[in-house]
Structures are given as C-alpha cells and as structure tokens.
N, C-alpha and C positions, 0 to 999 in steps of 0.2 A: 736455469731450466728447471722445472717440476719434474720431479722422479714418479715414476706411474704408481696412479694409483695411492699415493701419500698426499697430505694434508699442506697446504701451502702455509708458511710459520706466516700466524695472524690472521690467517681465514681458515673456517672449519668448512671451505668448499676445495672439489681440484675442478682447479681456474688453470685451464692451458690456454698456451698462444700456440699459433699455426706452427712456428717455428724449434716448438716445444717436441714436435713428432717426429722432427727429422735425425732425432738421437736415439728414437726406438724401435724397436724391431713390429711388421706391420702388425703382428700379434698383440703388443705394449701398449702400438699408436691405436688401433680400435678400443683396446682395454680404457686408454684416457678418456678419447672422444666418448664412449661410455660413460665413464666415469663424470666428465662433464657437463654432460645433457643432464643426467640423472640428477644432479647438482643445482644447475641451474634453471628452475622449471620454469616454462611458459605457462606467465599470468597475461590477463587482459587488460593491459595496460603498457605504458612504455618500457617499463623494466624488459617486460616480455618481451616485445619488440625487438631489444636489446639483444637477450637470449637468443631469441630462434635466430637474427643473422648473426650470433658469433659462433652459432652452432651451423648454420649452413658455409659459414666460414672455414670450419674445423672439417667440415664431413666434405666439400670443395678439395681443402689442400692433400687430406687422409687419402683422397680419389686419386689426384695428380701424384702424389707419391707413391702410391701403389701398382700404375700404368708405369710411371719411372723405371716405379723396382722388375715390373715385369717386361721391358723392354731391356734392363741390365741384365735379368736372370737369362733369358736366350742368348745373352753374350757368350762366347767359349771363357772356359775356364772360371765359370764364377761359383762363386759356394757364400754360405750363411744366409741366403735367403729360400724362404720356402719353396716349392715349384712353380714351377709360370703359371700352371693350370689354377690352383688353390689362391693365388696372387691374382691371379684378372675374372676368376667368379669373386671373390670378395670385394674388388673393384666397382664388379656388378652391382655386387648389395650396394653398396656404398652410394650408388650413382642411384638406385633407386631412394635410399635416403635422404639423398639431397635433392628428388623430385618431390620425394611427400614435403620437407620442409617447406619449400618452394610453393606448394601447392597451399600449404597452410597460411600465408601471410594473407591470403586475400579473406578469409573470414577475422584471422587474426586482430586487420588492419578495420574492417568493418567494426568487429567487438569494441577494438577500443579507442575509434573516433564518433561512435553513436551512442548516444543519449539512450540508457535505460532506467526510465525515470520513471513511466507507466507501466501499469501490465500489462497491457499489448507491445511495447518494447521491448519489454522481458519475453513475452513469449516471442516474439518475432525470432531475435536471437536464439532460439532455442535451435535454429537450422545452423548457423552458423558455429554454436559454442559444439554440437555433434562433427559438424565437419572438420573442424578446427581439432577435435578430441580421433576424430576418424586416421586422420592424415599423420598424427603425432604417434598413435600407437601402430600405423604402418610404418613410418620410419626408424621405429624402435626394433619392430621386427624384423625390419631390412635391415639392419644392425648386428641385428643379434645374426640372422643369417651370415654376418660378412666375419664374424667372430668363428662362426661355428666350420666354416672355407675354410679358416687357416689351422683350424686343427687335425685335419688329413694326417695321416702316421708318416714320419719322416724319416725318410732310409739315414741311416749315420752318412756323414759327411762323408766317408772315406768310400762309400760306397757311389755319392754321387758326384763325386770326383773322378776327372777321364784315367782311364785307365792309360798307365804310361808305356810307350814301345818297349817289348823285351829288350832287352841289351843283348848283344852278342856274347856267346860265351867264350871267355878264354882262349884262345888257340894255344893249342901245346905245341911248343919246339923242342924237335928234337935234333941233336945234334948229330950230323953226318959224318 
C-alpha cells in the first residue's frame, strides 16, 4: 500500500490503486486521489487515456467509500469518522468529479484519434482541446471542494460519543 501523499520507491509519482484508499482516513483518501491526478496529467494521447480512467477509477471507489463511510457513521455507537453531514457533501463533490471526468473523454477521445496534421485540423480542435481543459479544471474544483467538506471543526471524540446511562448511586445500608 502507498502511504499518502509519499513517493512510491522507484517512481517520482503517487501511483495509488483503488484499494490503496481503503487504509485511509476520507480526508488521506481525497489527499491521494489529489495527489494522483496532479501526477498523472492528461496528454492527448493514450497515455492520457490511460490517466483520466484510472483517475475516474480512483474518484468512482473514493465515491463508494465515502457513501459506505456515511451509511456506517449513522450507525449507533460509531466514532473515527467525520460527521455523516461533511462525509455525504464531500461524496457530492466527488460524484461531480467523476461527471466532469466522464464528461471529458468524449473530446479526449476525439483529440487523440484525429489527425492534426493541417491548420484547419488544428483549429478545428481548438473546441475540443477548451472542452477537454473546461471539464478537467471543473473536476479539480470539485475536488478541492470535497477536500475543503471534510475539514468542518470536529467535536473531540469524547464529546461525540453517546453519552452513557447514569449509574445508580450506591444505596447505603443501614443496620437495624
């Protein structure tokens, strides 16, 4: 597993797999899938390709675990995770990032199976390579959004831990 946010020994990128998230807390796992995007940029070409679905891969499972987390947090008695509230808007972000991703493959896919070989080709593309640049820094944003969710102030644990039934006190016996 890749520790967030550190360097993978022999690549100077952070390369996470989906399974990489479910060891960190949803604060960590945004932190990576950050960290990863950021890393691995979409070019127009296959590599890109590449990129953008192991990044709608990453922001997919980031989604489903955080709907998890917040369907565990309404549990009674659970603690260490954020509040359900700050856990299912981050969700949100996240769910709109994986629409801009989404939304990005169809010029993506356009850029780099077409021939720009002319200068009408080139400009032609000029709609696509904006769309393509539009959709990528909306899902950055929705990112950053789902980053900026989980940092709400957090009552100390003890505080949002149930509060326990008084005990009885003592009965004093006295001897008749």
């Amino acid at each position: 597993m890749a520790s967030p946010l550190t360097h993978m020994s022999g690549d100077a990128l952070h390369t996470y797999e989906p399974t990489d998230l479910d060891e960190m807390s949803p604060r960590q796992a945004v932190d990576a899938v950050t960290a990863d995007i950021r890393d691995h940029h979409i070019t127009v070409d296959g590599t890109g390709l590449l990129n953008a679905t192991r990044h709608i891969d990453l922001l997919c499972h980031l989604a489903a675990r955080m709907a998890a987390d917040v369907e565990y947090q309404l549990a009674p008695n659970t603690a260490g995770l954020p509040p359900a509230e700050p856990l299912g808007e981050s969700a949100g972000h996240v769910g709109r990032a994986i629409a801009h991703y989404t939304q990005a493959l169809a010029p993506l896919i356009t850029l780099t199976t077409t021939a720009q070989d002319t200068l009408q080709q080139k400009l032609d593309s000029l709609d696509h390579h904006s769309r393509l640049r539009i959709h990528l820094d909306d899902a950055r944003r929705a990112l950053a959004a789902a980053r900026t969710a989980l940092e709400v102030p957090r009552t100390p644990a003890a505080a949002s831990a149930p509060t326990p039934a008084p005990l009885p006190a003592p009965a004093i016996r006295r001897r008749a």
